[in-house]
N, C-alpha and C positions, 0 to 999 in steps of 0.2 A: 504493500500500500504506500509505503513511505518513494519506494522507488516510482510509483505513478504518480502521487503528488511532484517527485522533482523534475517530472518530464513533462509534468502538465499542470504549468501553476494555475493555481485558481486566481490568481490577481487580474486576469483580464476578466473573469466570469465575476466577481466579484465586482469590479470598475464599470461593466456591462450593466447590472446586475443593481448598483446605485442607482444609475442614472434611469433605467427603466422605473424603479422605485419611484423616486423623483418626478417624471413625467407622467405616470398613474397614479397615483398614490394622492401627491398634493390636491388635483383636481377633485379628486375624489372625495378624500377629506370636506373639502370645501361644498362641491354642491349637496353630495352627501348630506350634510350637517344642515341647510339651509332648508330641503328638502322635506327632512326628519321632524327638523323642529317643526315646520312648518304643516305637516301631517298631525304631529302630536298636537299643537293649538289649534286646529280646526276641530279635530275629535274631540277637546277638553272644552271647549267656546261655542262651538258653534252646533254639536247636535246633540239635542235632546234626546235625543230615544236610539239608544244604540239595536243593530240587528243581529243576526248572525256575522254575515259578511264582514259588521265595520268591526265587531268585537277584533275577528280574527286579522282583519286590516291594521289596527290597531295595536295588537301584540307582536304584529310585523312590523311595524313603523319603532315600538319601543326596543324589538335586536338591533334591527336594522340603525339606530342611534346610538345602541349601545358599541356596537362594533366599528360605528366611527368615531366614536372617542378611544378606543382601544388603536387605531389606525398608527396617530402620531408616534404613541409609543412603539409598535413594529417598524416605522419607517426611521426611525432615531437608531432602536438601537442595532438596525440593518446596516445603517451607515458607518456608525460609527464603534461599534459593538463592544460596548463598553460591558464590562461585567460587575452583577448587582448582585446584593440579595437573594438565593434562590426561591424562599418563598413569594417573595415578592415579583419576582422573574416568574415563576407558578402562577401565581394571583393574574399576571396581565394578560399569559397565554391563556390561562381558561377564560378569562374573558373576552377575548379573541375567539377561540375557537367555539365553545358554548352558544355565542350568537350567530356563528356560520351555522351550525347544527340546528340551532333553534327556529333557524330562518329557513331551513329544508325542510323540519317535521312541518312549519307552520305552516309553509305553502301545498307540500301533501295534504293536510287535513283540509285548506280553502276548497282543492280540486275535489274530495271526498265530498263536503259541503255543497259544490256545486253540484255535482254529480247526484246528489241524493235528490237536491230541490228541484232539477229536471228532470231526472229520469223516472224518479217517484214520489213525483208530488202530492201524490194522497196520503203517502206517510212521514212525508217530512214536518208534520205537526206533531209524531209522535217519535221520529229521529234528532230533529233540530229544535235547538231551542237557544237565548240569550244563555240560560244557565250554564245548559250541558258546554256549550263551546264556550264559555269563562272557564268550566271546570278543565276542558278541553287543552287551554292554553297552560294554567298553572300547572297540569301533568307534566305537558313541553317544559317547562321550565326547572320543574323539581327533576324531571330524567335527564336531561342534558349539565347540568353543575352536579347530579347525583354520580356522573358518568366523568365529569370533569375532577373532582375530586377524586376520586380511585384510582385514575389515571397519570395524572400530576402530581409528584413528590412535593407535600407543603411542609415535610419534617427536615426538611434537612439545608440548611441555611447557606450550603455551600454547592456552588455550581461551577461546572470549568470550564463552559464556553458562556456568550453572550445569549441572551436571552432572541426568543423563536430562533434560535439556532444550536446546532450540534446537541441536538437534545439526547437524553438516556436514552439507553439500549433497551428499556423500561416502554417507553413511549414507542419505542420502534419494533418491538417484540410481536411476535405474532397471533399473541394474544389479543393483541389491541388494534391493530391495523386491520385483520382481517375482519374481523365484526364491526369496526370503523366503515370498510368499504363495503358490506353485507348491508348492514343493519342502518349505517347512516347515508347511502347514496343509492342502491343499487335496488333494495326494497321500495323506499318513495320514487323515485321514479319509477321502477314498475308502475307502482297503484299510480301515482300520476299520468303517466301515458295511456293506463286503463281507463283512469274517469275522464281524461279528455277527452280520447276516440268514443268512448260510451255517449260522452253527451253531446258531441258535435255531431253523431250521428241519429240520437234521439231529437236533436233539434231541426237535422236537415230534412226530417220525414213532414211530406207537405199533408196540410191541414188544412181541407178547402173552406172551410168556414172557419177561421182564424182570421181576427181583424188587423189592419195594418199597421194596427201597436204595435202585436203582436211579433207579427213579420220584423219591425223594426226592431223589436226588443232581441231576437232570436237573433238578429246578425250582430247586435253590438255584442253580446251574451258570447258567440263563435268570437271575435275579434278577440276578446277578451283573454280566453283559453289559449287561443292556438300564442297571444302572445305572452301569456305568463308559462306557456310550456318552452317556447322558444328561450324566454329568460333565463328559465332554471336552464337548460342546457346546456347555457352559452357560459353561465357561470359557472356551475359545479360540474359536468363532466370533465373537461380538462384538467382541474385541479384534483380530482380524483384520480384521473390515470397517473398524473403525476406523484401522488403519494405512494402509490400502488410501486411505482418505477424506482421511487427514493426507499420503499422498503426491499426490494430488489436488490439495491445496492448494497444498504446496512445489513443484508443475509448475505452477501457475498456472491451471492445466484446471477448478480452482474459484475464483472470484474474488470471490463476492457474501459481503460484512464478515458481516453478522447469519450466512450459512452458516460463515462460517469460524470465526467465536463458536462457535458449537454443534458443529462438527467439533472445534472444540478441546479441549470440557468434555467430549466423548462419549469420542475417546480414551484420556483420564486417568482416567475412568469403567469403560470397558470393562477398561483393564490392571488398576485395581485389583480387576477382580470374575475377573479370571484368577489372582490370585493368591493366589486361595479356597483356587485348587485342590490349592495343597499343604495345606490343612487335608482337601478332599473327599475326596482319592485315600485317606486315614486312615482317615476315619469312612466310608467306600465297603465296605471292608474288613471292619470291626469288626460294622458293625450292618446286612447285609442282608436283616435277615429273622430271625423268633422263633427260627430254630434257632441263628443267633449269636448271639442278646442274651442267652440262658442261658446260655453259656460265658465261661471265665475271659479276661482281656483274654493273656495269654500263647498262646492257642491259635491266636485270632483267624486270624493271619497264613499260618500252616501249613494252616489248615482250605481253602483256596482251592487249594492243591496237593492236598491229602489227596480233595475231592471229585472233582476231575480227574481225580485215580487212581483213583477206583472208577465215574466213566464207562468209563474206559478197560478196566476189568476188567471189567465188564459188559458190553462188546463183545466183549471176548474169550472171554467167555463163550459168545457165539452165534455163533462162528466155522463153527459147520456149517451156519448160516441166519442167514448177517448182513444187517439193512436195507438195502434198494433205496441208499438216500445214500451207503451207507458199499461198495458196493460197485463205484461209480463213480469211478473215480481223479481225472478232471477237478471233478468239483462243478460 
């Protein structure tokens, strides 16, 4: 190992490596943060009556804030990798990480959410509720720091590299990465590519006596999916193959230098273009399509509930001749 590090410094992948930092990172921080805020005082000010939707819009907008406050300190001590504290160095990864995770399970459970209020909306008054998705979120929250702490050494005050780097062989273990890429990437995306194709196809089933709300609602209701599907995507698969690769490496299962160069600079690549996503999941919201760009930024947020309810009313509508999809309990 010693002899591929001398033949292949890391100082240019490192030099690389900043400056990509720097050029994603900052921007991101920034709109990020204006974004977030900005989401959170519309939810706390401006609406009264929360739904399903906004609960879960909401506890997306509160990771999605908390992981850019978490940002500055990844890109500092990227730079400049100064060694702290290890519990302290603990404390900043799990909250780094906790809210990528937290922002995966939440947006799976949104697509499960929607998927229930379309496809089966005679029982989504006994599936969905304000309560159940509050209890919903607080789950997400107490598994993901439940999982963070287990995982993250907070006893031991001493660490030998910089913090989000050169982490234990603890954190790298196959204990952890595999059910990392199982259980936090490869599962909700399943169920997410399941509830979207379920309900873009439960919505494309034409309904001749459907009024032209209805119609209207059913294509913003499709934009909506097909782009928070393309979101998570673009975020978290890359970064997933990438940890997948860097665990590879730490197993020794990859060995050749020049590949372990390029695994190196790919994963520090790939996390930073996941950490778009708390700006995506924002502007996902706000701008999909002419019928949100002409409304005021205070509405945005509620409009994603508000069209859900009038799928939902529109089925209920044709309860005496409801579509073949919606009369199938399985899907």
């Amino acid at each position: 190992m010693n002899e591929c590090l001398s033949k292949y410094s890391l100082v240019n992948v490192t030099s690389t490596m900043n400056t990509i930092q720097l050029f994603i990172c900052i921007p991101t921080i920034i709109i990020g943060f204006i974004l977030n805020v900005s989401a959170l005082w519309i939810f706390c000010s401006s609406m009264k009556k929360h739904t399903e939707a906004s609960i879960y819009l909401l506890n997306l907008a509160v990771l999605d804030f908390c992981l850019v406050l978490s940002l500055p300190f990844r890109l500092y001590f990227t730079i400049y990798r100064i060694i702290i504290d290890g519990r302290l160095c603990s404390l900043l990864e799990s909250l780094y990480f906790t809210n990528i995770y937290g922002s995966i399970f939440t947006i799976m459970f949104i697509s499960v959410d929607r998927y229930i209020a379309i496809k089966h909306p005679f029982l989504s008054k006994v599936l969905r509720s304000p309560k159940k998705t509050s209890c919903i979120c607080i789950l997400v929250w107490i598994f993901v720091w439940t999982v963070a702490l287990c995982t993250f050494d907070f006893s031991n005050n001493f660490r030998s590299g910089s913090c989000f780097h050169n982490m234990s062989d603890n954190v790298w273990s196959t204990q952890i990465i595999v059910p990392l890429e199982i259980f936090g990437f490869l599962i909700p995306m399943t169920v997410m590519l399941y509830c979207s194709i379920q309900s873009i196809r439960a919505l494309l089933v034409p309904v001749s006596s459907s009024s032209v709300q209805c119609e209207r609602s059913k294509t913003i209701v499709i934009r909506i999916i097909i782009s928070n599907l393309v979101v998570f995507m673009l975020s978290f698969f890359l970064s997933h193959i990438g940890i997948f690769l860097q665990f590879l490496v730490r197993k020794q299962i990859i060995s050749n230098c020049m590949a372990r160069k390029h695994i190196s600079l790919f994963v520090q690549v790939a996390l930073c273009i996941a950490n778009i996503n708390c700006c995506l999941d924002a502007i996902t919201y706000y701008f999909m399509g002419k019928e949100f760009q002409s409304k005021l930024v205070k509405k945005t947020y509620s409009k994603v509930a508000k069209h859900e309810l009038n799928m939902t009313q529109c089925y209920k509508r044709l309860d005496s001749n409801p579509p073949q999809s919606i009369q199938d309990p399985i899907g």
